[in-house]
N, C-alpha and C positions, 0 to 999 in steps of 0.2 A: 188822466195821465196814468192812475194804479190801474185803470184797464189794459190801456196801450200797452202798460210794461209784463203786465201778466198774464195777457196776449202772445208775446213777443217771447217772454221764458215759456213757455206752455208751447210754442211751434218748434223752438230750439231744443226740448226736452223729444216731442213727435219725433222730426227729423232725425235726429239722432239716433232712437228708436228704430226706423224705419231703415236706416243705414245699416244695421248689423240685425232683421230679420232673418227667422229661418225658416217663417210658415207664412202662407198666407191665408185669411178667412175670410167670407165676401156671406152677411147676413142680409134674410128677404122676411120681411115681418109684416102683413094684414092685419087687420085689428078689427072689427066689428063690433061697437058694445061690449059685452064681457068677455066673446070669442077670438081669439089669437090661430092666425096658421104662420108658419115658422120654416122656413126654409137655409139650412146652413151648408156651402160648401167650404171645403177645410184641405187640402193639396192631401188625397189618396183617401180623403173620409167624406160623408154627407148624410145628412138628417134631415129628418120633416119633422114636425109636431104639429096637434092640435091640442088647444086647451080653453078653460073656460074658467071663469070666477065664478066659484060659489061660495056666497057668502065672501066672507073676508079670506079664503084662500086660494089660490092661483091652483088648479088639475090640468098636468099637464101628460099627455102620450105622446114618448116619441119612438121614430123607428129610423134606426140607422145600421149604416152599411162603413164598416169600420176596417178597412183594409184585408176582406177577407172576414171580418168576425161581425155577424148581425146581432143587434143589439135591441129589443125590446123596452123600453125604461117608461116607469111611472114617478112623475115629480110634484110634492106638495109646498107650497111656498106662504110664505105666511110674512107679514109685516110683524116687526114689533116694536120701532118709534120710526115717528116720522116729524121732522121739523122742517123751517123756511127751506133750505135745499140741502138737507141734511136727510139718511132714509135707511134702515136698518132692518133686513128683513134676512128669515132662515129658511131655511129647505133642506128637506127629506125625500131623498129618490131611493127606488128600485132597481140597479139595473141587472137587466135579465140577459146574459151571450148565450150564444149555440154551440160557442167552443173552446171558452173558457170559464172560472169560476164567476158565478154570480153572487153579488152584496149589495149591499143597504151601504151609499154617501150622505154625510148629512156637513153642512156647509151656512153658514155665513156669508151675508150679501151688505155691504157697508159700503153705500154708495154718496156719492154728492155733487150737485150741480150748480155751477155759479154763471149768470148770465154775462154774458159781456155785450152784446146788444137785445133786440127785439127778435132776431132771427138767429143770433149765434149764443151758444153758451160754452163753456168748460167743463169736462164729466171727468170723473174715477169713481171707479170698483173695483174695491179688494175684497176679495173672495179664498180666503183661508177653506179648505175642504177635511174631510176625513173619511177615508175609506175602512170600514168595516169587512175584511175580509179573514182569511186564516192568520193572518198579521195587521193589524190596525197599521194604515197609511194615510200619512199625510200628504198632501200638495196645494197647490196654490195657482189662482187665475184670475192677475190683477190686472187691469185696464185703463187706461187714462187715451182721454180724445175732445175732439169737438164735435160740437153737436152744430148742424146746419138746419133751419124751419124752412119750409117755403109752406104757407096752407097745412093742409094734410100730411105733408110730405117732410118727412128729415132724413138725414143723410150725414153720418156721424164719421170718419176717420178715426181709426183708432191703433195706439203701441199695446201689447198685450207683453208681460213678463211673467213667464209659468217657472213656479217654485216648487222645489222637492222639499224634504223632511228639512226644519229648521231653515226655511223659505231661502235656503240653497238655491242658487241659480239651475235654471234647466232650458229655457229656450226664448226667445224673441219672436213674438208674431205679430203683421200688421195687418190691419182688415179693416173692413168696413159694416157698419150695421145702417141698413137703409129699411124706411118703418114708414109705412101709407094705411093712416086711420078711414077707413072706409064710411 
């Protein structure tokens, strides 16, 4: 029954979400062993990456095309607790424009996933950021959805809420993350 119900407030929170979006994001994600390729479109943006575990941290290159502004980025990501479906990992990126100022973000990943069946579970990630640039900037890119298994294959639904300085409201996005472990 606490499934059923937190099921049930968890679609009602989605929807609602999904009701007052302003973007929408549609992710493509390959897996192989340690190797990741990454595909994101984003309404006027889109990215590839490829990356690889070494050791215990995520390298990741991506190259984007940002409404007019290409972007270069190198990302290090690193775990630092990880419990039952509890998971708390940070990251250090690069990123490099061709036509405006380049900085160093460094950002927090506090994520958690609780099962509700054998093929479905409950996710969020809040993602507090800071941008390092001629003004230290903050923002935010927190996420809450379902996760769908089939085999290889899952296919997540997700509300996204992007926060500006003192996690100020700034925009509503609904997308999807779909992930086929090869």
């Amino acid at each position: 029954m606490k499934t059923v119900l937190l099921a049930l407030m968890a679609s009602v929170l989605l929807w609602s979400g999904v009701s007052q979006a302003d973007i929408s994001e549609h992710n493509y994600k390959a897996q192989n062993g340690d190797w990741t390729y990454t595909y994101r479109h984003r309404e006027g943006t889109w990215h590839t990456e490829l990356g690889k575990k070494v050791k215990d941290i995520d390298v990741m290159y991506r190259f984007a095309e940002l409404n007019g502004t290409i972007e270069n980025r190198i990302k290090f990501t690193h775990n630092i607790y990880k419990a039952k479906f509890l998971k708390l990992d940070h990251r250090i990126e690069y990123r490099h424009f061709d036509n405006k100022e380049s900085h160093w973000r460094y950002r927090f990943i506090l994520s958690a996933e609780r099962k509700i069946s054998d093929s479905v579970s409950l996710w969020v990630k809040i993602q507090p950021r800071v941008s390092f640039k001629n003004e230290t900037q903050f923002d935010s890119r927190d996420q809450f959805g379902f996760k769908f298994k089939y085999g290889k294959l899952s296919v997540s639904p997700f509300v996204e809420r992007g926060g500006t300085e003192n996690y100020r409201y700034k925009q509503t996005v609904i997308g999807t993350h779909l992930k086929y472990k090869i």
